[in-house]
Structure formats: structure tokens, C-alpha cells
N, CA and C of each residue as an Amber inpcrd file, in Angstrom:
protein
   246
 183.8150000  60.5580000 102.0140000 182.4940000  60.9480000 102.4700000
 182.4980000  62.4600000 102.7200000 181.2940000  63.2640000 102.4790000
 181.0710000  64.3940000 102.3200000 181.3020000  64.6780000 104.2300000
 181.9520000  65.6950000 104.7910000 182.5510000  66.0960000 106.3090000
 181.8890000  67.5250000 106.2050000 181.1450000  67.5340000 107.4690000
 180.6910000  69.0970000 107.7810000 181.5410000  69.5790000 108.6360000
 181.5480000  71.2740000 108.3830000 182.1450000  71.7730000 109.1260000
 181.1340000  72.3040000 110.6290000 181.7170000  73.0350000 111.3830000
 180.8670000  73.4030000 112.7870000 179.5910000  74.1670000 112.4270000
 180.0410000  74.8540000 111.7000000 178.9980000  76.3960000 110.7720000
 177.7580000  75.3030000 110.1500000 178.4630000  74.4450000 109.6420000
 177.2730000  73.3250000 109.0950000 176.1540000  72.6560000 109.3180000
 176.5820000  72.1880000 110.5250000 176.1020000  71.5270000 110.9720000
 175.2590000  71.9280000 111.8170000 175.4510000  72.9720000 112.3000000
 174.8330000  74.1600000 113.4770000 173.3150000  74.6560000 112.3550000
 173.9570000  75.1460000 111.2070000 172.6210000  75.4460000 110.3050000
 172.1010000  74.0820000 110.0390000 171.9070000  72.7440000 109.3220000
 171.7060000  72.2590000 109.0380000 170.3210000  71.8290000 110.4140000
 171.2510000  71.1970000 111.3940000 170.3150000  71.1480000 112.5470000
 168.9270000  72.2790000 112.8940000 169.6870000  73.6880000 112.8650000
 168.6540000  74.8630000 112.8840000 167.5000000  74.7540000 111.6420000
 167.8680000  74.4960000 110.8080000 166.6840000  74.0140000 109.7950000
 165.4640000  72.5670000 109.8820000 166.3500000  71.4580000 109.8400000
 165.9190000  70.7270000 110.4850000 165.3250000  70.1410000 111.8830000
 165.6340000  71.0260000 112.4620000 164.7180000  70.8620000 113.8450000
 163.3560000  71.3970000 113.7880000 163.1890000  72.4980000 112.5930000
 161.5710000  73.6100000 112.2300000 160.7920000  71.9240000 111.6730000
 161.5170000  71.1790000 111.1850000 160.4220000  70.1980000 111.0950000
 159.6430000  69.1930000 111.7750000 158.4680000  69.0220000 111.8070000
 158.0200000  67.8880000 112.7100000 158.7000000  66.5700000 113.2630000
 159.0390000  65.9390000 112.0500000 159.3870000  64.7860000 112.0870000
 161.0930000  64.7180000 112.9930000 161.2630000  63.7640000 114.1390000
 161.9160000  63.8700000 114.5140000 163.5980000  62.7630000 113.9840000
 163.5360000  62.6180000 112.5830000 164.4630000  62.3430000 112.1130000
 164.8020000  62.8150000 110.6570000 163.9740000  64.4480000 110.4370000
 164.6900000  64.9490000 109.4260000 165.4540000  65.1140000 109.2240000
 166.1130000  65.1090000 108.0020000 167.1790000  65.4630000 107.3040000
 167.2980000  66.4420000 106.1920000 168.7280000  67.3560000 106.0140000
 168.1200000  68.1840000 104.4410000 169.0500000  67.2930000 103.7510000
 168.1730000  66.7940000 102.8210000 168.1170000  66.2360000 101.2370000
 168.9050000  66.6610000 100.1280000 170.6680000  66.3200000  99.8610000
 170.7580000  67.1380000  98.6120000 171.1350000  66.4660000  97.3100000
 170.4400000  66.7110000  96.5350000 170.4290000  66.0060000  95.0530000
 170.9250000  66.8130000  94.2640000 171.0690000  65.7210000  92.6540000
 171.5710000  66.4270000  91.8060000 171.1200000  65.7110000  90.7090000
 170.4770000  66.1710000  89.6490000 169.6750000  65.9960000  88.7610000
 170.6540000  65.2290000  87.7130000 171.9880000  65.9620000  87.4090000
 172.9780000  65.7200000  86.5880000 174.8020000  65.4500000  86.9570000
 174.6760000  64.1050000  86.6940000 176.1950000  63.9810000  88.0140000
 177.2090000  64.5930000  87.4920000 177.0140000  65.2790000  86.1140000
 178.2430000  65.6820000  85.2590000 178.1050000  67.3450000  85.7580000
 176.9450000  67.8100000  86.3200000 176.9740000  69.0060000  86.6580000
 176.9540000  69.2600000  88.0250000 177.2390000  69.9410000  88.7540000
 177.7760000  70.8470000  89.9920000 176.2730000  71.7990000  90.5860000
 175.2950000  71.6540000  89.7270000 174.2350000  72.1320000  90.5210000
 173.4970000  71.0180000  91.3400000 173.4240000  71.7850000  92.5680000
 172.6170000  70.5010000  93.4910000 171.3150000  71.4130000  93.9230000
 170.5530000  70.6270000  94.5390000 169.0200000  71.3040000  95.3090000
 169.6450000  70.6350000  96.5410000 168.7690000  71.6420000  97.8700000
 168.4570000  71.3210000  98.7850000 167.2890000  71.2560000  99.4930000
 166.6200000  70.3010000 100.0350000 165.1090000  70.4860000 101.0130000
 165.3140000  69.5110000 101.8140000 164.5810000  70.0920000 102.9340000
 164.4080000  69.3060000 103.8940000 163.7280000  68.3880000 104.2220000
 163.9430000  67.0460000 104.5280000 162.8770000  65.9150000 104.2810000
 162.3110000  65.1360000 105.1850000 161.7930000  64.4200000 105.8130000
 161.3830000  63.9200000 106.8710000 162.4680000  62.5470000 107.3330000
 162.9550000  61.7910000 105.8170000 163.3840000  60.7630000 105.5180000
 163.8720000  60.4700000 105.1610000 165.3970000  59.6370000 104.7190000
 166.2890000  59.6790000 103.3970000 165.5250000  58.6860000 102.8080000
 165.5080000  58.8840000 101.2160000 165.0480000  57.6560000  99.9630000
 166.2490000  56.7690000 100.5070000 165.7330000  55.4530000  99.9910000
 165.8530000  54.1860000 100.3210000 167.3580000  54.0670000 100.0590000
 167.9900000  54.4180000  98.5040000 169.7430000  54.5410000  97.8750000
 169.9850000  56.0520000  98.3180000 169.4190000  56.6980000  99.2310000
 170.5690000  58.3480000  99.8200000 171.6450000  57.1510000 100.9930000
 172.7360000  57.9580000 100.7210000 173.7710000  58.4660000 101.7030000
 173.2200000  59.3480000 102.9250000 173.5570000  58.5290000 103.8570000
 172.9350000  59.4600000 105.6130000 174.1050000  59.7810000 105.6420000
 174.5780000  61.0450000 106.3520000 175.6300000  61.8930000 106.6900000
 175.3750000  62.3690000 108.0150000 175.6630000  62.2760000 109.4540000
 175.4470000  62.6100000 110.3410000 176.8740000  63.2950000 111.1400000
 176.4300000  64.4130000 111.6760000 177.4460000  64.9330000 111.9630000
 177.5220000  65.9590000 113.0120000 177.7060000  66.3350000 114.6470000
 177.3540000  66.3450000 115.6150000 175.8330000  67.0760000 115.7640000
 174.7370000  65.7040000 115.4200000 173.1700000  66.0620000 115.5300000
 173.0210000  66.5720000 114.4120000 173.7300000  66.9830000 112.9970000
 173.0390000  67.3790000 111.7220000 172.6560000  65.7510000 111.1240000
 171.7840000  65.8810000 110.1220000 171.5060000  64.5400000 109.6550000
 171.3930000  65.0800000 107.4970000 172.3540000  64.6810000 107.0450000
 171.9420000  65.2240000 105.6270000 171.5940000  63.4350000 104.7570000
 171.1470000  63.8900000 103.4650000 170.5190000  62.6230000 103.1360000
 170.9860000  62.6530000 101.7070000 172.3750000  62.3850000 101.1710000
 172.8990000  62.2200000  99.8550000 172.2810000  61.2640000  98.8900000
 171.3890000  62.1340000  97.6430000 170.4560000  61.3180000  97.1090000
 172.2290000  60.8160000  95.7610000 172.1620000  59.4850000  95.5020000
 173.4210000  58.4860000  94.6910000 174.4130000  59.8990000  93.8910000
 173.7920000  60.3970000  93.2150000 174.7920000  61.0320000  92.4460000
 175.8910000  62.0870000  92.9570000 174.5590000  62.7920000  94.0890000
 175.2650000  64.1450000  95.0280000 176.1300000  63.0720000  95.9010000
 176.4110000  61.9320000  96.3160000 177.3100000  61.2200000  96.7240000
 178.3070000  61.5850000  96.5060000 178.6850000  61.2950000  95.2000000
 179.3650000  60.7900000  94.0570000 180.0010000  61.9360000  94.2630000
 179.5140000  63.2790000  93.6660000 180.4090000  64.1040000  93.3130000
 180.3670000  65.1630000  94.4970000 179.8510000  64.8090000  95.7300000
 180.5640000  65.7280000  97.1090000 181.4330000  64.9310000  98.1200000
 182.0180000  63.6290000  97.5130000 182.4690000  62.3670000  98.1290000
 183.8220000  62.8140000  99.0510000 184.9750000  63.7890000  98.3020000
 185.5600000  64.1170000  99.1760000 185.6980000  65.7470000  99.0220000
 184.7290000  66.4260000  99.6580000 184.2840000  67.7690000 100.0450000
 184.0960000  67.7800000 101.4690000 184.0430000  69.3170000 101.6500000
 183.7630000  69.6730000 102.9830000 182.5560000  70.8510000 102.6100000
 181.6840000  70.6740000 103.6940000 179.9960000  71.0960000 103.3430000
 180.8580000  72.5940000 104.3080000 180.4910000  73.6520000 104.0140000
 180.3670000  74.6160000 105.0330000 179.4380000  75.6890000 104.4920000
 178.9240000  76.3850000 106.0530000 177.7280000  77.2840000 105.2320000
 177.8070000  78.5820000 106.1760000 177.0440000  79.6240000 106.2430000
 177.0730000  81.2820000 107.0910000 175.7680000  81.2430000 106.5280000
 174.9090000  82.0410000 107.8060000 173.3610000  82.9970000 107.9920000
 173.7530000  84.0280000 107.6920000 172.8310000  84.6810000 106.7610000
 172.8310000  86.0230000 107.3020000 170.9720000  86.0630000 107.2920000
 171.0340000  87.0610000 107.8540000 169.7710000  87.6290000 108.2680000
 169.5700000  88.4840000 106.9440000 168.0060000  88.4320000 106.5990000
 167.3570000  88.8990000 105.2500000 167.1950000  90.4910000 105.6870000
């Protein structure tokens, strides 16, 4: 299963909290399981076959394929200011 790191989860939450709904999640898919590009957005909801990933108060929502191929990864991320 895809494991966040502290940095992760800290953004993930900071994004997801700007949304209304109080069980968003960001959403990450992948169009092509043979390829390594994924999207991310933030969603209110996981689809019915996502993977929930929860991880202290982040909530991510692995749509089947991004499963698959972030299964044993570690998510980590850094802000910077624009």
C-alpha cells in the first residue's frame, strides 16, 4: 500500500481541508497503468473501486490502476511558495 511521508500528509490535509466537504480526499489516477503519469484533484469522495489511503488526517483516494502501480511507494511532497 502506497505510505505517506510527514511532508505528505501535512500538504495533502492543507489542500484538502480548502474544501467544503468534510471528507475530501485528493484523487490520484492514471489514465495508463503501463505509464507513470498520474493526475491529481481534489475530490469530495472516493469512486466506488478507489483505494482510501489515510494517513495521520490526510485522506487520498487511489483510482484501480494508480493502486497498482504506487502499491509499494512512498508519497512525499515540499511547498514552495509561487
Amino acid at each position: 500500500m502506497l505510505t505517506l511521508t510527514e511532508n505528505a500528509s501535512t500538504i495533502v490535509k492543507t489542500l484538502t481541508d480548502q474544501a467544503p466537504q468534510d471528507d475530501a480526499g485528493l484523487r490520484i489516477s492514471s489514465s495508463n497503468p503501463q505509464n507513470t503519469a498520474f493526475a491529481a484533484a481534489v475530490t469530495p469522495e472516493p469512486e466506488p473501486a478507489d483505494q482510501v489511503v489515510e494517513s495521520d488526517g490526510a485522506r487520498l483516494f487511489l483510482e484501480p490502476g494508480a493502486a497498482v502501480a504506487l502499491d509499494d511507494k512512498v508519497l512525499d511532497a515540499t511547498s514552495r511558495a509561487l
